[in-house]
VODRENDREN-400760 format. One record per residue (C-alpha): residue number from 1; x, y, z. Coordinates in nm, 2 decimals, decimal comma, m for minus. Example, Ala and Ser with C-alpha at 12.3 -4.5 7.8 and 13.67 -1.06 7.14 Angstrom:
% residues 2
ATOM   pos        x        y        z
ATOM     1     1,23    m0,45     0,78
ATOM     2     1,37    m0,11     0,71
//
This chain:
% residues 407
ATOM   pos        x        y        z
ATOM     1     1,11    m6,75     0,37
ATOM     2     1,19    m6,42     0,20
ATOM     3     1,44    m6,41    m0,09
ATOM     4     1,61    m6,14    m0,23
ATOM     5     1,67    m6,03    m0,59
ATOM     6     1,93    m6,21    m0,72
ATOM     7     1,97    m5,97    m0,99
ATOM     8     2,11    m5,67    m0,76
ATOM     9     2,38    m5,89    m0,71
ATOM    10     2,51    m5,84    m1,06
ATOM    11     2,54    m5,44    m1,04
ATOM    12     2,85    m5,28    m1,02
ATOM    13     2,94    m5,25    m0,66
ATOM    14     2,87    m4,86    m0,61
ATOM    15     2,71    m4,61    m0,85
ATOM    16     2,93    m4,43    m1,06
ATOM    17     2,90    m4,09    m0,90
ATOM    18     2,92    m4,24    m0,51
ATOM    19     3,29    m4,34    m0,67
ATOM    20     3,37    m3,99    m0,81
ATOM    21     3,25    m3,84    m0,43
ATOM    22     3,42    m4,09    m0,25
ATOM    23     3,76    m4,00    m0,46
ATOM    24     3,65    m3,61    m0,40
ATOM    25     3,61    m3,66    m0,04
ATOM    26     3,95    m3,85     0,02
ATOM    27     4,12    m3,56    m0,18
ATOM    28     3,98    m3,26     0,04
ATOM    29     4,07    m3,45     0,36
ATOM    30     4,45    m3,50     0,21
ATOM    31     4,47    m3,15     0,10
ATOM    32     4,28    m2,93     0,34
ATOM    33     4,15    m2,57     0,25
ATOM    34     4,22    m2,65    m0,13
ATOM    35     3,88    m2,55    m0,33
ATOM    36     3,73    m2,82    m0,54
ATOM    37     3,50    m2,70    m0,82
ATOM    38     3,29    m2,99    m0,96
ATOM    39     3,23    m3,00    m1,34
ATOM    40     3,14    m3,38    m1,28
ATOM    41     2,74    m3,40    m1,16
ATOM    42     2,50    m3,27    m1,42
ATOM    43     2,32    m3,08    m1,13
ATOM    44     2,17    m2,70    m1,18
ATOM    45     2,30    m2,44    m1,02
ATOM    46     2,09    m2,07    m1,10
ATOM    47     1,79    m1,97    m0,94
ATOM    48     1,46    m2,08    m1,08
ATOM    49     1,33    m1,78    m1,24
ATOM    50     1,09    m1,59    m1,12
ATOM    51     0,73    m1,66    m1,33
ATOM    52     0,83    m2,07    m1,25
ATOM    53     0,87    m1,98    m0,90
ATOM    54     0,53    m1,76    m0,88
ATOM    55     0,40    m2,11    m1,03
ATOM    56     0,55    m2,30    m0,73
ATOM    57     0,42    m2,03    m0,45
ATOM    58     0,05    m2,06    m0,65
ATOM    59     0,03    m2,44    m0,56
ATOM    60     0,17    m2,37    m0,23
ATOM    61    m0,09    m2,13    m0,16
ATOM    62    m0,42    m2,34    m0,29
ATOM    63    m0,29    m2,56    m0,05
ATOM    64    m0,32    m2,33     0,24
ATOM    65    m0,72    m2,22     0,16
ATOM    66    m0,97    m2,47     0,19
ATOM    67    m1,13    m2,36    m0,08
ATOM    68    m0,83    m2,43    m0,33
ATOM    69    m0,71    m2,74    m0,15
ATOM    70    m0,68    m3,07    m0,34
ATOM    71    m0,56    m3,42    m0,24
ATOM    72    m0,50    m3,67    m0,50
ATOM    73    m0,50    m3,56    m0,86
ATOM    74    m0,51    m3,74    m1,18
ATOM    75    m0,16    m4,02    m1,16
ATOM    76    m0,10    m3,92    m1,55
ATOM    77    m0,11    m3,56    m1,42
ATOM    78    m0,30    m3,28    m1,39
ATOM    79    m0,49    m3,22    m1,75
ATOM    80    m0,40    m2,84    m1,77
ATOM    81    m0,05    m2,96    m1,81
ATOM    82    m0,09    m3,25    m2,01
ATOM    83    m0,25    m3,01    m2,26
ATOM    84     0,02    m2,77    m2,25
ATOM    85     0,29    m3,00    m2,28
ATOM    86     0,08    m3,16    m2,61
ATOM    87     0,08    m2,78    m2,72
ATOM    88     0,43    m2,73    m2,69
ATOM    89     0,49    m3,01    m2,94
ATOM    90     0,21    m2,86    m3,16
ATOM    91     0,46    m2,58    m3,17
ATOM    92     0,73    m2,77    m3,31
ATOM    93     0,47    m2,95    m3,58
ATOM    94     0,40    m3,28    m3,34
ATOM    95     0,04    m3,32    m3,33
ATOM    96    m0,06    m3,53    m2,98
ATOM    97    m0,35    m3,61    m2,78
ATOM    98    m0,30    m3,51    m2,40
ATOM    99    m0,36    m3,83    m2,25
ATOM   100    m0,07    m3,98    m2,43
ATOM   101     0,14    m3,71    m2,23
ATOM   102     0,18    m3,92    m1,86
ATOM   103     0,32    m3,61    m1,61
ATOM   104     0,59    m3,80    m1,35
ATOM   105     0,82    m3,68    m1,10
ATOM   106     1,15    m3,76    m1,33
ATOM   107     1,32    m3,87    m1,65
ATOM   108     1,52    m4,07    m1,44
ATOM   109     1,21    m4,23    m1,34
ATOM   110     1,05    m4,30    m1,62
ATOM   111     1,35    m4,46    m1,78
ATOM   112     1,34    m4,71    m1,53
ATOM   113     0,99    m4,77    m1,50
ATOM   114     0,91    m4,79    m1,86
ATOM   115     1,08    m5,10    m1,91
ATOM   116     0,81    m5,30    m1,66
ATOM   117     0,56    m5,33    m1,93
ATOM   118     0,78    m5,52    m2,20
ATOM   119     0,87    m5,87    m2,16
ATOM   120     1,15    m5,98    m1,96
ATOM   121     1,32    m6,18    m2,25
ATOM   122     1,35    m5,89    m2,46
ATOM   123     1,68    m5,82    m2,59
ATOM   124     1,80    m5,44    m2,52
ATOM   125     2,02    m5,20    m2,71
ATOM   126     2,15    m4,90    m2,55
ATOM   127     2,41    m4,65    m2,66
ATOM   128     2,73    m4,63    m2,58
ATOM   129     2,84    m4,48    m2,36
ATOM   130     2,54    m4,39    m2,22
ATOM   131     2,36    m4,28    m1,86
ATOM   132     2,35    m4,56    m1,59
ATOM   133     2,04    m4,59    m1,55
ATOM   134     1,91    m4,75    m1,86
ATOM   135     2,19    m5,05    m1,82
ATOM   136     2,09    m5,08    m1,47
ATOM   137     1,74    m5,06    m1,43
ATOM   138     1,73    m5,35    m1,66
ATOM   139     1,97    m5,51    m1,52
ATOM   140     1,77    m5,55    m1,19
ATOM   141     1,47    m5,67    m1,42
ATOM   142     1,63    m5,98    m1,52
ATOM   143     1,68    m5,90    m1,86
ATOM   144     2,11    m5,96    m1,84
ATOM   145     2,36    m6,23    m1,76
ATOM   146     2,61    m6,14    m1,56
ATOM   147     2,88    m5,82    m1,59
ATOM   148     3,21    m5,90    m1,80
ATOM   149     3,42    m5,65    m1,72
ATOM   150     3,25    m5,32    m1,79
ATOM   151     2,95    m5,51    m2,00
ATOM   152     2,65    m5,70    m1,94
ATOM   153     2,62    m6,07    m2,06
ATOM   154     2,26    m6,02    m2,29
ATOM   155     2,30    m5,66    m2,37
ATOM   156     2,35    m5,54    m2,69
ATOM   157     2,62    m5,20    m2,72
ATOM   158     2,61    m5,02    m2,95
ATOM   159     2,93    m4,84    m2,99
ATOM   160     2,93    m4,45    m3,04
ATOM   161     3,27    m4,31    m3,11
ATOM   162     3,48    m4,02    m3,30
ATOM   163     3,41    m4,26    m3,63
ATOM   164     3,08    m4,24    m3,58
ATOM   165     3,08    m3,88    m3,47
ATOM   166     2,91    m4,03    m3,16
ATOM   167     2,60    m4,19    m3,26
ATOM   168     2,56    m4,58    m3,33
ATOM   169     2,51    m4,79    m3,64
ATOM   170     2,17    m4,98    m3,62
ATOM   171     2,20    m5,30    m3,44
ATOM   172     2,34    m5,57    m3,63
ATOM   173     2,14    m5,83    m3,49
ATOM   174     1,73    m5,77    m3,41
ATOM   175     1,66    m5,65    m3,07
ATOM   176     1,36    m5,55    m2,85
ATOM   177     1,41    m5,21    m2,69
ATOM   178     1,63    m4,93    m2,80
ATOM   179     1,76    m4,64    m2,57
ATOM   180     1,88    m4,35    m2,73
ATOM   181     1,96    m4,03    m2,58
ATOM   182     1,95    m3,69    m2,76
ATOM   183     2,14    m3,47    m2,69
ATOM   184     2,33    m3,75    m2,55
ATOM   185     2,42    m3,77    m2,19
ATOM   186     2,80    m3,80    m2,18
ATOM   187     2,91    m3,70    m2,50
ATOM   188     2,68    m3,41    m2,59
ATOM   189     2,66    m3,56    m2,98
ATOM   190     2,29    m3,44    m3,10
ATOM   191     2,12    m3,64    m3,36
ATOM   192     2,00    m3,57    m3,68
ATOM   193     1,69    m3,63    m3,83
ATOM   194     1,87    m3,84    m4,10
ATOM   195     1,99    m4,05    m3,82
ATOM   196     1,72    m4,06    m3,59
ATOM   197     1,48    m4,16    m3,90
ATOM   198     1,73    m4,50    m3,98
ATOM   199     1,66    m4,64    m3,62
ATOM   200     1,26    m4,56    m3,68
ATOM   201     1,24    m4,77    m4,02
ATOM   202     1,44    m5,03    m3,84
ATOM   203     1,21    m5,03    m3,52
ATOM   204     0,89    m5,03    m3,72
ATOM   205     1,02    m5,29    m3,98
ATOM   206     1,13    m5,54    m3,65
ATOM   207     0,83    m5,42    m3,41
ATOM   208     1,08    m5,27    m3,16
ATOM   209     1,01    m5,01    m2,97
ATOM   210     1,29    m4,68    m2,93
ATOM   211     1,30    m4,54    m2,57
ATOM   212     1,40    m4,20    m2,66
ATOM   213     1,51    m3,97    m2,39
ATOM   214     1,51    m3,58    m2,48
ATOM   215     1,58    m3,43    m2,08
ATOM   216     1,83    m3,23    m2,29
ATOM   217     1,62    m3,09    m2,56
ATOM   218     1,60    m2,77    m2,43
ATOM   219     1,96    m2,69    m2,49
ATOM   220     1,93    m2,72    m2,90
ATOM   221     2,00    m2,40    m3,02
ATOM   222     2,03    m2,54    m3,40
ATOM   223     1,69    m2,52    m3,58
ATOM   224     1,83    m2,83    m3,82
ATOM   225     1,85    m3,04    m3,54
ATOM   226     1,51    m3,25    m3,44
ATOM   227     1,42    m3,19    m3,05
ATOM   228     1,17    m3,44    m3,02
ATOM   229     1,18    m3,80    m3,22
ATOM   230     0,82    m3,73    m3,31
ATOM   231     0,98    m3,49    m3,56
ATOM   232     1,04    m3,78    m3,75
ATOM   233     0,75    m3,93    m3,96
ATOM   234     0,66    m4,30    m3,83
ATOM   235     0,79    m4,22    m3,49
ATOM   236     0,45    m4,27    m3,30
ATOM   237     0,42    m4,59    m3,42
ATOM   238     0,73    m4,73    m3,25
ATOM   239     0,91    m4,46    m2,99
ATOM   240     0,84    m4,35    m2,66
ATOM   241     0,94    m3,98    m2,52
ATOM   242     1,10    m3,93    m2,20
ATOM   243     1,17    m3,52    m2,11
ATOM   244     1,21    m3,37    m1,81
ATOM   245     1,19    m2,98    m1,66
ATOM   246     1,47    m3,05    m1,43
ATOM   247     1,71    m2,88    m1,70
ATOM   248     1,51    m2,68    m1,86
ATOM   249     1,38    m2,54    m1,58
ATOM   250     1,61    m2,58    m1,28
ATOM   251     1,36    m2,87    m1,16
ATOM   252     1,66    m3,13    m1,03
ATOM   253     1,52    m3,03    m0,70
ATOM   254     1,17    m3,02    m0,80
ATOM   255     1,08    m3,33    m0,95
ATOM   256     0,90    m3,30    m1,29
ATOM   257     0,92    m3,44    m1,57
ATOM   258     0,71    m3,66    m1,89
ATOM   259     0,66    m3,94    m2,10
ATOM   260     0,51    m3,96    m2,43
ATOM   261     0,35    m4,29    m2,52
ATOM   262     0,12    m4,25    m2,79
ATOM   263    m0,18    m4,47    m2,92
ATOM   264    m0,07    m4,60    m3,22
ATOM   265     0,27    m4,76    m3,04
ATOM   266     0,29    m5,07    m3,17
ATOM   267     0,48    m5,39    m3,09
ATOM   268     0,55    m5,79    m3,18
ATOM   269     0,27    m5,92    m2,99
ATOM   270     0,06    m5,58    m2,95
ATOM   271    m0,16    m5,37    m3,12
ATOM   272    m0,16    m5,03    m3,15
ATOM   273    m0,30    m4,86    m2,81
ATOM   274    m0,21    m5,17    m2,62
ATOM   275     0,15    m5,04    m2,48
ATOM   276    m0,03    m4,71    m2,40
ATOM   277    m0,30    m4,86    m2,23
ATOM   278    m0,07    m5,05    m1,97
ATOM   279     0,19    m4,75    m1,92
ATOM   280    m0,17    m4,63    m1,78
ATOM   281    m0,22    m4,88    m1,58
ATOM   282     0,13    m4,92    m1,42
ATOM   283     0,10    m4,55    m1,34
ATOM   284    m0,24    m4,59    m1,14
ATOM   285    m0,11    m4,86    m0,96
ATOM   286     0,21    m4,76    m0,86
ATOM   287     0,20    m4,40    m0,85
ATOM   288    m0,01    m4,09    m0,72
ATOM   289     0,08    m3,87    m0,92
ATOM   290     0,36    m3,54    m0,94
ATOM   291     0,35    m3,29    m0,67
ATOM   292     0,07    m3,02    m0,71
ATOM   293     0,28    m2,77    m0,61
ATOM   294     0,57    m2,88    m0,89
ATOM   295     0,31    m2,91    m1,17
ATOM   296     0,19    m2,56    m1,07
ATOM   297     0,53    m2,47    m1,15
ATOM   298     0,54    m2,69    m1,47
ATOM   299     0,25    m2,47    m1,62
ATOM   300     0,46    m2,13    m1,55
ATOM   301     0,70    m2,33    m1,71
ATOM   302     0,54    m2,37    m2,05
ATOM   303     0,39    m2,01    m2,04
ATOM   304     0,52    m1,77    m2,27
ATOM   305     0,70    m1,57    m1,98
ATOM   306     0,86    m1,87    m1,87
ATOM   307     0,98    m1,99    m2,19
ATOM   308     1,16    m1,67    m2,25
ATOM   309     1,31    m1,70    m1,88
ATOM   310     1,41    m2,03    m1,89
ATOM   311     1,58    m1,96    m2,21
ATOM   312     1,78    m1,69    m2,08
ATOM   313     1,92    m1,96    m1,81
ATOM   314     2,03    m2,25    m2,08
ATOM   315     2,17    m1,98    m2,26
ATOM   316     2,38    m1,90    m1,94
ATOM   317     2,51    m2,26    m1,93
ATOM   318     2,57    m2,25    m2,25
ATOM   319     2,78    m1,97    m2,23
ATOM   320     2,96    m2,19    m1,97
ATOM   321     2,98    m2,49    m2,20
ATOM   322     3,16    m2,25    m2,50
ATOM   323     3,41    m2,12    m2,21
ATOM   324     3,52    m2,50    m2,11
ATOM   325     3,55    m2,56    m2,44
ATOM   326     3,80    m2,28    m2,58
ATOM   327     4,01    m2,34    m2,22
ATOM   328     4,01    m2,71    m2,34
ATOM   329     4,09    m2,66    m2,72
ATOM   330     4,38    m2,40    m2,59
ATOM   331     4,52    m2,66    m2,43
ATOM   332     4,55    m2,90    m2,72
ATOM   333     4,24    m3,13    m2,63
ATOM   334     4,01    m3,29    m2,82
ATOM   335     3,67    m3,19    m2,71
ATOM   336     3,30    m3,28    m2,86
ATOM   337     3,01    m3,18    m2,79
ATOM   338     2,90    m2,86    m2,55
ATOM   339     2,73    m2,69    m2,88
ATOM   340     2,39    m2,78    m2,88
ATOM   341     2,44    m2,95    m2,53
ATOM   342     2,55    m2,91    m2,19
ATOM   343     2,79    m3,15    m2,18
ATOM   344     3,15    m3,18    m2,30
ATOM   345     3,33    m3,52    m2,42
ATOM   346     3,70    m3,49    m2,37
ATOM   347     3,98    m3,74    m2,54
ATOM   348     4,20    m3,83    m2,27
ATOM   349     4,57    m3,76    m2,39
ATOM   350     4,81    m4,03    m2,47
ATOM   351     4,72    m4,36    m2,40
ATOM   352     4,58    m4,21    m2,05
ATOM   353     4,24    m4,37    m1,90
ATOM   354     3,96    m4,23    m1,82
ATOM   355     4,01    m4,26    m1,42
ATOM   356     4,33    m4,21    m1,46
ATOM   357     4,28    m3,84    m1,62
ATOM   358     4,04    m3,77    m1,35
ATOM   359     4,29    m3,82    m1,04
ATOM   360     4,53    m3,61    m1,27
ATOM   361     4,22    m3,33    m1,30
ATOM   362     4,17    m3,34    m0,97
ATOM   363     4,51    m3,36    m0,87
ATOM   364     4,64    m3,01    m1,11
ATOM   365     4,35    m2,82    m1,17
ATOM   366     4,11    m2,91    m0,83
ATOM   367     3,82    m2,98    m1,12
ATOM   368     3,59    m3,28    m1,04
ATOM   369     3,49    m3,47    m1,43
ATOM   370     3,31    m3,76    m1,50
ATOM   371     3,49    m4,04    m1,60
ATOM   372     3,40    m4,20    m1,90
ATOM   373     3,46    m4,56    m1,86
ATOM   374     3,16    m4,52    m1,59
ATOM   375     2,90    m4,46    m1,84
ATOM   376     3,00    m4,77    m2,07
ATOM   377     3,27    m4,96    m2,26
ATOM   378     3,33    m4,70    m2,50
ATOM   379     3,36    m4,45    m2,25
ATOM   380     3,72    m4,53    m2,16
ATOM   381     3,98    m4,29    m2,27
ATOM   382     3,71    m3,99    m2,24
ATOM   383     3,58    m3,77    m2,00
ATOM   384     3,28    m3,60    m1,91
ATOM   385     3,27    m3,24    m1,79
ATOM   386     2,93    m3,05    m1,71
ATOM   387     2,88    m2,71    m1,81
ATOM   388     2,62    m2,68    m1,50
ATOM   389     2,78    m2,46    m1,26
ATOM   390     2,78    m2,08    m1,12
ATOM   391     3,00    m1,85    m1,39
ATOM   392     3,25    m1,78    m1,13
ATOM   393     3,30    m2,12    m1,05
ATOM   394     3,37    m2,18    m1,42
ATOM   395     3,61    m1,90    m1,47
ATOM   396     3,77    m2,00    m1,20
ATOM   397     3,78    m2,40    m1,26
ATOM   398     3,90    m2,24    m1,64
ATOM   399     4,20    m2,07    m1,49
ATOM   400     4,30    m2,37    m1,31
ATOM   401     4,32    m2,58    m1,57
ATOM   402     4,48    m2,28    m1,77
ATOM   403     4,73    m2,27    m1,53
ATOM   404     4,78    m2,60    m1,36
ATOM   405     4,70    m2,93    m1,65
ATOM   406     5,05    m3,03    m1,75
ATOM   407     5,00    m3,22    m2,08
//
């Protein structure tokens, strides 16, 4: 007789951005021809630009010639990339071999996945607030009692907050498996090296392992601020990258992204090379590999032409994020990040929660946020607003609140 997982049973009824569309969708149908502009789903909005998109036609075409065709590649991904991608952290004074870079088809992925080759008994730590999927994907692996509230029994929070400035004290207690997100996705807080360097010597002193997700890298514009954790000296003994091209590079749509697992990752019961050999294996057996065509487009990507394009286009949303921000701050918010990330962390007013100030958004300014308490316990009282979106769109979701947000 087949059984289910019992452990899908524990999840939250409905992902938190189903709710936010579901409470979007019930507004339009109450309030016909109003005009909803959503600064809620970290989704891209410009055009791909143009060397990236000559990348993508490339693989399109050696599909179409028999003499170019190719079936299967390599499931860690195709070596030309793998090489550049180990370049690009050259660049930034990383040295890596190319078969520790494994080429995927998303962050979002890879966060999930990653966590199949540790035990199931390990104890986790993730920020918070922090991105659903690390609290969820593990969540469905076993590793949690069941949801109090808005926390997992077994799961270990740490709590990032305006005393903190939005980045957690080490655990007090030892744990398995880290996740920590820089720049972070809700609040936008970047680390520093300082702090990132603190959670290394605890990992390597413990023989935990730091999942380290950098999807947002891309958007650091201060050259203070570490973009990858390999910047920090020990990291490759006990951290594991996760990036992504689907911000940098307009790739939500796409599919493209990598982890970083090197060979002298080390943990309680494995030797160096041992983790990285069986984040090999997992890939071979359950994946074929990222789309020629996308990884075509990765190369372009990474090419010196595309670096300077895709540049010009974070630097566009950017622009957006510094907009929100100075409508926000004019109206007497309290507003964090949105400097060296995309993403803006808003104090809710008064006493006010966090789903509670999104119906009010919604409600005066037509603006679709995130609400906080989605991503975590310390998420209530906060919003999230996006600065992905086209520039008209902003100025227009900037006037609205301008105009509209009684406070």
């Amino acid at each position: 007789m087949a059984r289910t997982n019992v452990n899908y049973e524990k999840l939250s009824t409905s992902y938190l951005f189903v709710d936010i569309a579901r409470r979007k969708k019930a507004f339009e149908k109450d309030h016909p021809g109003v005009t909803i502009l959503s600064l809620g789903i970290g989704d891209t909005t410009e055009p791909i630009p143009p060397s990236v998109i000559e990348g993508l036609t490339l693989g399109v075409r050696n599909l179409s010639n028999v003499a170019t065709y190719k079936g299967y590649g390599d499931e860690q991904g195709d070596a030309r990339l793998r090489e550049a991608i180990a370049r690009s952290y050259a660049q930034r004074g990383v040295s890596m071999d190319a078969d520790e870079v494994f080429v995927s088809d998303g962050a979002k992925s890879d966060s999930a996945n990653i966590q199949s080759i540790f035990a199931q008994e390990s104890v986790v730590a993730v920020q918070d607030p922090a991105y659903p999927v690390y609290v969820d994907s593990n969540v469905i692996a076993g590793r949690t009692g069941a949801a109090t509230g808005t926390t997992y029994d077994g799961i270990v929070y740490l709590p990032c907050n305006e005393r903190n400035n939005f980045f957690p004290s080490l655990p007090a207690k030892k744990v398995d498996l880290i996740y920590l997100c820089s720049p972070n996705n809700p609040t936008g807080a970047v680390a520093t090296k300082e702090q990132l360097s603190a959670f290394v010597r605890y990992a390597r002193e413990r023989r935990a392992v730091i999942i380290f997700d950098a999807a947002y890298s891309a958007f650091i514009s201060d050259p203070a601020l570490p973009r990858s954790i390999y910047e920090v000296d020990g990291a490759k003994e006990c951290a594991i990258e996760i990036n992504s091209f689907s911000k940098s590079s307009g790739f939500t749509g796409v599919r493209l992204a990598w982890s970083i697992v090197p060979k002298t990752l080390a943990a309680e019961d494995a030797a160096a090379g041992r983790l990285h050999a069986m984040w090999h294996r997992r890939q071979t057996t359950m994946f074929n590999g990222a789309s020629r065509i996308s990884q075509e487009g990765g190369l372009a990507a990474l090419s010196e032409r595309g670096i300077a394009e895709n540049k010009a286009v974070t630097g566009y949303y950017m622009e957006n994020a510094r907009l929100i921000r100075e409508c926000l701050v004019r109206k007497g918010l309290r507003v964090f990040g949105g400097v060296n990330a995309p993403y803006l962390w808003v104090k809710t007013p008064g006493a006010m929660g966090s789903w509670e100030f999104f119906d009010k958004m919604l409600s005066e300014t037509h603006v679709v946020v995130t609400p906080g308490a989605g991503m975590g316990p310390s998420g209530e009282g906060y919003i999230r607003i996006s600065a992905f979106g086209h520039r008209s769109a902003i100025e227009e979701a900037v006037r609205n609140i301008d105009a509209g947000l009684v406070l």
